[in-house]
N, C-alpha and C positions, 0 to 999 in steps of 0.2 A: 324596216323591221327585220329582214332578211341580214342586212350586215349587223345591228346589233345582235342579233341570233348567232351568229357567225363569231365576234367578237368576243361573244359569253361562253360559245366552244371551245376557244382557242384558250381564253382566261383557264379554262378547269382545266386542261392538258397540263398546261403549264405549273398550275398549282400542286397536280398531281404526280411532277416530274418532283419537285421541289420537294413533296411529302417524302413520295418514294427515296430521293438521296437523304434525306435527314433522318428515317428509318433506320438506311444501312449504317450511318456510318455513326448514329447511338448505339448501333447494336452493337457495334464494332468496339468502342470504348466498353459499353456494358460489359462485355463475353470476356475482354482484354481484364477488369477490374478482378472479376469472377473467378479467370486463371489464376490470379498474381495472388487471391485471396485462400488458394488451394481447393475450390468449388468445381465443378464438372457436371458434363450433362446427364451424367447417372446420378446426380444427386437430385436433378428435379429440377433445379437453379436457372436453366436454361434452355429455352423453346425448342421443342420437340420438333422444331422445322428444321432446325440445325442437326446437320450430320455429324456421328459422333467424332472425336477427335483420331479413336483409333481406324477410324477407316482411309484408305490411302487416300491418299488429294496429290492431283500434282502438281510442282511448285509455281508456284506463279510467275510470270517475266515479268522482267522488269524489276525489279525487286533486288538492290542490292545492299550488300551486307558486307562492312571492311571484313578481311580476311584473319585478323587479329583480336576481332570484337569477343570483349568476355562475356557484355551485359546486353541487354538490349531495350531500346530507348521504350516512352511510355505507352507507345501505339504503334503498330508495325505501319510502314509506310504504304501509302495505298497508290495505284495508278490515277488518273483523274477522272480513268471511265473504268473505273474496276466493277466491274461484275458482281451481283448478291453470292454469286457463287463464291467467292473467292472469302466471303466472309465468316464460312468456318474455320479458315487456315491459319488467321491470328492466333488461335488457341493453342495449337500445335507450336506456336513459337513463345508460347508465357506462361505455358502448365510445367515449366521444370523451375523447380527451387532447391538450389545449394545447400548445403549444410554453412554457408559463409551468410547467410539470409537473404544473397540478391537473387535474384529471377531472373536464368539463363533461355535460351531458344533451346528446343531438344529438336528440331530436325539435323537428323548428320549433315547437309549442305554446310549448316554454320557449324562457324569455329568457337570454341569456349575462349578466347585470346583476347583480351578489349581494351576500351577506349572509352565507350559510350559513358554515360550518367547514369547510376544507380535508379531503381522504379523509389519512389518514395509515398508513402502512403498517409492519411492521415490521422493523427493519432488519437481518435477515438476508436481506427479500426485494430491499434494495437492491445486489446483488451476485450474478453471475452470470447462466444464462440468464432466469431470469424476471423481471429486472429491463427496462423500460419501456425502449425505445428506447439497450439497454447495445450494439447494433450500431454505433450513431454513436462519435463519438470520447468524448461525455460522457454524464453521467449526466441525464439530466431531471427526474428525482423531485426537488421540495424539501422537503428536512428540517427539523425546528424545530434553532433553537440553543440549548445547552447545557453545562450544566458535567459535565465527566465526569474522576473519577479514572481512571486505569491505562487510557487509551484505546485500542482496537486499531488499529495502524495508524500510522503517519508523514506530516506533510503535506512534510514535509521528506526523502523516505527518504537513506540513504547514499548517495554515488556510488558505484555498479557498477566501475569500471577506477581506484577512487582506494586508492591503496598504502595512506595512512597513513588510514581511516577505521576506527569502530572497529566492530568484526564476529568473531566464528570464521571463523577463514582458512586454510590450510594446502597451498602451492603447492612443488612439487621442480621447482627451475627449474638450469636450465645457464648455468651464469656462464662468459663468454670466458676470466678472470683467476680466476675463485676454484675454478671445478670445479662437483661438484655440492654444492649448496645448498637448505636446507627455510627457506621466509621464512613465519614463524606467526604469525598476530594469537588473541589471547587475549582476547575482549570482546565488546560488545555498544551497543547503544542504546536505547532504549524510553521511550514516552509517560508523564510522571507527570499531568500535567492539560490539556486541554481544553477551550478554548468553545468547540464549533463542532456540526457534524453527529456523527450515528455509523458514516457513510461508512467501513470499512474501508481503502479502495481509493485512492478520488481524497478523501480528506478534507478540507471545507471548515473555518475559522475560523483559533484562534489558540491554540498549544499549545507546553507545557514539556516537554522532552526533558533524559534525562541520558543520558552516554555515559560508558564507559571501558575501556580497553584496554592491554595488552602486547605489544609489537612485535618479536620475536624474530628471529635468526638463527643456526641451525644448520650448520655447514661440516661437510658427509656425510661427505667424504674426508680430514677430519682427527678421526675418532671423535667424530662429532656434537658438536663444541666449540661452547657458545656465544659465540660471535662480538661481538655488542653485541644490547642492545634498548634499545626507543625505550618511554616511557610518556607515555601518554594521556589527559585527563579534561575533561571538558565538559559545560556548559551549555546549550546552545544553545535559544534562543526562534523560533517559528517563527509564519508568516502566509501565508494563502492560500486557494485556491480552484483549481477544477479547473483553467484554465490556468496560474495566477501564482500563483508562491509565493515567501514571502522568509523570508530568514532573519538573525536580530542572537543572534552565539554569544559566548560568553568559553569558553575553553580554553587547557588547561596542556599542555606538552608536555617534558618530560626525556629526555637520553639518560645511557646507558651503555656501557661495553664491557665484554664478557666477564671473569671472572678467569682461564678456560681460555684463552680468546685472549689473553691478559696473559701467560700461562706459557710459552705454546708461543713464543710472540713471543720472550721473553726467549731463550731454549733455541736457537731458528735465528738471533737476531742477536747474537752475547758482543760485548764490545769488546776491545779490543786487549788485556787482563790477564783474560780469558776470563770476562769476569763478565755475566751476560745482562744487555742495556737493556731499559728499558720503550719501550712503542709510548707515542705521542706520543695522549693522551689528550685532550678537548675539552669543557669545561664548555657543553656546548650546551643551552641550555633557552629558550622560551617564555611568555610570560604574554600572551595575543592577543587581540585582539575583532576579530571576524570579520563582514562584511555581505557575504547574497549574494543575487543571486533567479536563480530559474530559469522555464522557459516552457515552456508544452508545446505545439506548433505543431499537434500531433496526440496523441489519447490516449495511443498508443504510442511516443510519441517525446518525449524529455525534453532541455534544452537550458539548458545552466548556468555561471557563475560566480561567482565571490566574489573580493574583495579582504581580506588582513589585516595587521592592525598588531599590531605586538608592543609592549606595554605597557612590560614589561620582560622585558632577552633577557641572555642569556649571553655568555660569552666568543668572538668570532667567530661574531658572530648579530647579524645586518640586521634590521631596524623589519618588513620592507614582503616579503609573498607574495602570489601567486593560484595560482587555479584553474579550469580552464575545459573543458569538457568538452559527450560528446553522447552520448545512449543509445538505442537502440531495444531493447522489449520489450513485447511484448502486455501488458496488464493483466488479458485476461481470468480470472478465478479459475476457472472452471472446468473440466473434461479436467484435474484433479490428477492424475491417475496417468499422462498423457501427456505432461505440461509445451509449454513453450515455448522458443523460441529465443531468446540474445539478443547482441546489438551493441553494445561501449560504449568510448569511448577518455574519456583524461584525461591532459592537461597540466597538470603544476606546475609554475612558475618562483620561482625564488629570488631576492634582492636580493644575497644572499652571493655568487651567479654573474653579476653584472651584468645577471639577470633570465633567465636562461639556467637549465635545466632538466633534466625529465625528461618522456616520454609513455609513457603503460600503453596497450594494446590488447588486451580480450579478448574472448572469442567461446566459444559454449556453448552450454547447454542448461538450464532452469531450471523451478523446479516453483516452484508457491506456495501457501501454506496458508490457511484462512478468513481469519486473523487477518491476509494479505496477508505473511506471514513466508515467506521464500526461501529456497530451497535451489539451489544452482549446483555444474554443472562444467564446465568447459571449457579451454580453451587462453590462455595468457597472456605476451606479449611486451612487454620493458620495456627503454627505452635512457637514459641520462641520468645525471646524478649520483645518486651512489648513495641507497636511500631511506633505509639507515639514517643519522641526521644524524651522528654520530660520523663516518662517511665522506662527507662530505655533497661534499666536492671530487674525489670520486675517478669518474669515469667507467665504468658497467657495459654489459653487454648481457647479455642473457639471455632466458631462455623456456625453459618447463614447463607442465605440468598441477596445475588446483588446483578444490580445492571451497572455496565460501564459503557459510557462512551470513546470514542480518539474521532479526531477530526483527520 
């Protein structure tokens, strides 16, 4: 009984030697991530057993560090019987971060000179609060590059106040001339491949996008007739980095008018032997390459145009568009269940109008999800030739409320 008693002594020592090493050297990893993540033990983040970093420590032996090292690797090296003491002193070597976005040692012993391998972190920490200096307008972390299928995220996203982009749209606005009126987009945009970062947010490199949509119009006060829609499909190739981005698209664009707006037409206009005429219908279509870049003077603030040439166009369809536009909206992803505010106007000019146009203005409130995918409502005011192109010479005004979506 006595050696099994004995036995089952020895078993807890040992389990508790075991507990004790797996403690330090979690903690060790933990307090190393904590640094690298710009966190401290004034911020709360880190057990109050732990002595803070500005107090002196003296170095530890053993511990060597080539003399040319810039970086330093992803856990400082430990002795094999290092001491819990020794385990504030990691911090002192990974709380310094460059303006180049690596994580240097700030003891003077080490040299800022290197060799070593970059800390790399993973990239859902590069987004939101605990990412590195996400206060300023950019991101400071660098990413490696890479090829990514089905990337999250747009280096390119859509324009916010641009009518014909392609998105879930759904606005009830008040037309001077038509009444009320539901203008729908049916579509969407999304990443199929990637070089670049896994940046969510501000995504760096060069990436393929497809896009496509239907551009609807509902007349409320004529038994929701569809009126015309416009269709939409795109390629568009993108390039960039947190300020500059560009973009080289091809896109198709077709219109149509309604067959119920075709009926009802006929029915209010007979001619003289009471037979109803058709509305004056317009083969308008599109085949375009588009080049555009945009800039972003500040995180929040996006600032863009583009010129396009139509390839080959339609009946009553000009070579030559633009687009020029300005947006404010936080980027920050997180507070999703509070969103943010946002600001955005866009001019389109036509060559059809001797360059003469339309402007959207809208304004709202906007939530964003991991994937940097939006959700909006707000208020929206539009003057100018009309956006469906089937009426492309006819002059509107209007304004409503509407939600949009972008993936």
């Amino acid at each position: 009984m006595r050696g099994v008693s004995g036995l089952f002594c020895v078993l807890i020592v040992l389990v508790s030697f075991e507990f004790l090493e797996g403690v330090s050297n979690a903690g060790t990893v933990v307090y190393d991530r904590l640094s690298v993540r710009g966190q401290s033990p004034a911020h709360g983040t880190v057990s109050p057993m732990i002595p803070s970093a500005t107090e002196p420590q003296p170095a530890p032996s053993g511990l060597a560090v080539p003399a040319d090292s810039r970086q330093i690797p992803r856990q400082i090296p430990r002795q094999d019987a290092a001491p819990p003491s020794l385990l504030p002193y990691t911090s002192q070597y990974a709380s310094s971060v460059r303006s180049d976005g690596f994580a240097y040692p700030s003891h003077p012993s080490y040299s800022q000179s290197a060799s070593l391998p970059p800390i790399e972190l993973e990239p859902e920490t590069l987004t939101g609060a605990e990412c590195i200096n996400y206060g300023s307008w950019k991101n400071q972390i660098r990413q490696t590059y890479e090829w990514q299928m089905f990337p999250d995220g747009l280096i390119w996203p859509a324009y916010l106040a641009g009518v014909k982009e392609s998105r879930f749209r759904g606005v009830f606005n008040r037309d001077d001339q038509l009444g009320w009126i539901w203008d729908i987009t049916l579509g969407g945009r999304t990443g199929i491949l990637r070089y670049g970062n896994r940046n969510s947010v501000l995504p760096s490199g060069m990436q393929l996008d497809i896009e496509g949509a239907a551009m609807t119009r509902l007349a409320l006060d004529k038994d929701r007739d569809v009126e015309a829609t416009d269709y939409r499909f795109g390629l568009p190739l993108t390039f960039g980095n947190e300020r500059w981005q560009f973009k080289f698209s091809y896109y198709h664009v077709s219109c149509h008018l309604g067959d119920e707006y075709m009926l009802r037409y006929m029915k209010e206009h007979p001619d003289e032997n009471g037979h109803g005429t058709l509305p004056r219908r317009i083969n308008y279509y599109r085949d375009s390459l588009v080049f555009g870049i945009a800039f972003r003077p500040h995180r929040d603030v996006r600032l863009y145009g583009e010129v396009e040439y139509a390839v080959y166009a339609g009946e009553m369809t000009e070579r030559f568009q633009m687009q020029v536009g300005a947006e404010y909206t936080p980027l920050y992803p997180a507070n999703r269940a509070r969103g943010v505010p946002f600001l955005a106007v866009n001019g389109l000019f036509l060559e059809e109008l001797d360059f003469g146009g339309s402007v959207c203005v809208q304004v709202g409130w906007m939530w964003r999800g991991r994937r940097n995918q939006a959700f909006r409502i707000g208020f929206e005011y539009f003057y100018g030739a009309d956006d469906q192109y089937e009426f492309f010479d006819d002059t509107n005004s209007k304004c409503g409320l509407g939600v949009w979506y972008d993936f």
